[in-house]
C-alpha positions as CSV (number, residue, x, y, z in Angstrom):
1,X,-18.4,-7.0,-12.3
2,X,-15.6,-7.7,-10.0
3,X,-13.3,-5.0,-11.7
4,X,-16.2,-2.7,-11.0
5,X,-16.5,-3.8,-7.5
6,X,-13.1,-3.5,-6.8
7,X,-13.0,0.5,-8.0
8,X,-15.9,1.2,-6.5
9,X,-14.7,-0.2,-3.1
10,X,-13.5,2.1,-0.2
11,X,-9.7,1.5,-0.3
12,X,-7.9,1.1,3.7
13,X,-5.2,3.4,3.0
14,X,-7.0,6.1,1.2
15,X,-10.6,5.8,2.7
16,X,-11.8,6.7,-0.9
17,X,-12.3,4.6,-4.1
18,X,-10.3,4.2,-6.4
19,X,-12.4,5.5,-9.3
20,X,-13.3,8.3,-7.6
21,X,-9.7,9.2,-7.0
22,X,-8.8,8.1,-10.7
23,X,-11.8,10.5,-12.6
24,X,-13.2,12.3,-9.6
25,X,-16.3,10.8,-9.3
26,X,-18.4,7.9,-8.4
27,X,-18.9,5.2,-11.9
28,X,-22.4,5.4,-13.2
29,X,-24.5,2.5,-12.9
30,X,-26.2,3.4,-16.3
31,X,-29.4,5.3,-15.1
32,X,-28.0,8.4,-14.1
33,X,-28.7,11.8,-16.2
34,X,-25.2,13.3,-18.0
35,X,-24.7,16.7,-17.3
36,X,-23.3,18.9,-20.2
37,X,-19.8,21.1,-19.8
38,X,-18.0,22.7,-22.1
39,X,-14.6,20.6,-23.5
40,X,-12.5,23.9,-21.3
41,X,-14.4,23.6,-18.4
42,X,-14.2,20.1,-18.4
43,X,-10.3,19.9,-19.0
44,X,-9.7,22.5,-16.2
45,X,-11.8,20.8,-13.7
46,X,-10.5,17.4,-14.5
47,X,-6.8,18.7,-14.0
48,X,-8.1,20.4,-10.9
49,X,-9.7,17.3,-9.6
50,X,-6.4,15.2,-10.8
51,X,-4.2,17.6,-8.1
52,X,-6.4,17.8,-5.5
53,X,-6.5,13.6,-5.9
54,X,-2.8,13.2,-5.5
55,X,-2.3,15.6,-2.8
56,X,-5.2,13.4,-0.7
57,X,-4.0,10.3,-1.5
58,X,-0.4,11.4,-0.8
59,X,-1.2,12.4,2.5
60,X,-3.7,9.5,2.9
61,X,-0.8,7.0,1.8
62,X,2.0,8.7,4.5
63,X,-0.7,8.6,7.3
64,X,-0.9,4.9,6.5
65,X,2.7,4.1,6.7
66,X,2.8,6.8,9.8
67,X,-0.2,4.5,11.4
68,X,1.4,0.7,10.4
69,X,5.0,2.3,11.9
70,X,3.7,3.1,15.2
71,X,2.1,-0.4,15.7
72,X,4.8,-2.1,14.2
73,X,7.8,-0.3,16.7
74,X,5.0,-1.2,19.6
75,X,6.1,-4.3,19.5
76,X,9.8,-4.5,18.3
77,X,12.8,-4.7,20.7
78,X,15.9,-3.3,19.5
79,X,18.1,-5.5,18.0
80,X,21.3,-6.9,20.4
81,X,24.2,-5.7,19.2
82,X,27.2,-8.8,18.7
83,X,30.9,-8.1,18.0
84,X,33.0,-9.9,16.2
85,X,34.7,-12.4,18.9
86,X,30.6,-12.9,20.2
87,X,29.6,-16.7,20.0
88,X,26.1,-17.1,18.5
89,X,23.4,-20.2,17.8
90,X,23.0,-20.3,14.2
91,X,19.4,-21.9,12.5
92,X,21.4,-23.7,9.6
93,X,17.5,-25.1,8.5
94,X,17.8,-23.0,5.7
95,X,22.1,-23.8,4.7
96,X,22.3,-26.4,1.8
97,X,25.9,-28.5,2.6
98,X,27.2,-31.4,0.6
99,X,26.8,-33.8,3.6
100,X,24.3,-36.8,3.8
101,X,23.0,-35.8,7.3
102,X,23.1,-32.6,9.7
103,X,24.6,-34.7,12.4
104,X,28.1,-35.2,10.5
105,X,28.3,-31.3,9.6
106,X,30.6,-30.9,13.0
């Protein structure tokens, strides 16, 4: 039930399920009436269907990124740019050293 759910749901980047993108169209609970094709028919449309998918979710997928970009750079500052002979602070929480305590690493 929860796979179900989860390819039945709209997805953010695509605004489309994912089944729906996968097989082109909406599961079937079990109560809905078949309809009969031809096996050519069926093959052509599917690889139809299978294009048309990728190209949407291509250009669903890039308008993400485009979108999350343009928030993202909202709120950046460019970084400062340091030279070699600069003096910086450096976080050393993360530095593993051979000392017993962080006051005797000077």
């Amino acid at each position: 039930m929860a796979e179900f759910q989860h390819n039945n749901h709209v997805h953010f980047a695509t605004q489309q399920p994912l089944f729906l993108i996968d097989t082109g169209h909406i599961p079937r609970m079990g109560f809905e009436p078949r309809q009969n094709h031809s096996n050519l028919e069926m093959v052509n449309e599917f690889m139809e269907r299978m294009r048309m998918a990728i190209e949407e979710v291509k250009f669903a997928i890039r308008k993400a990124q485009d979108d999350m970009k343009r928030y993202y750079d909202r709120q950046r500052t460019p970084a400062p740019a340091f030279k070699p002979s600069n003096k910086v602070f450096l976080d050393a929480s993360d530095i593993c050293t051979t000392h017993p305590s962080q006051k005797l690493l000077h």
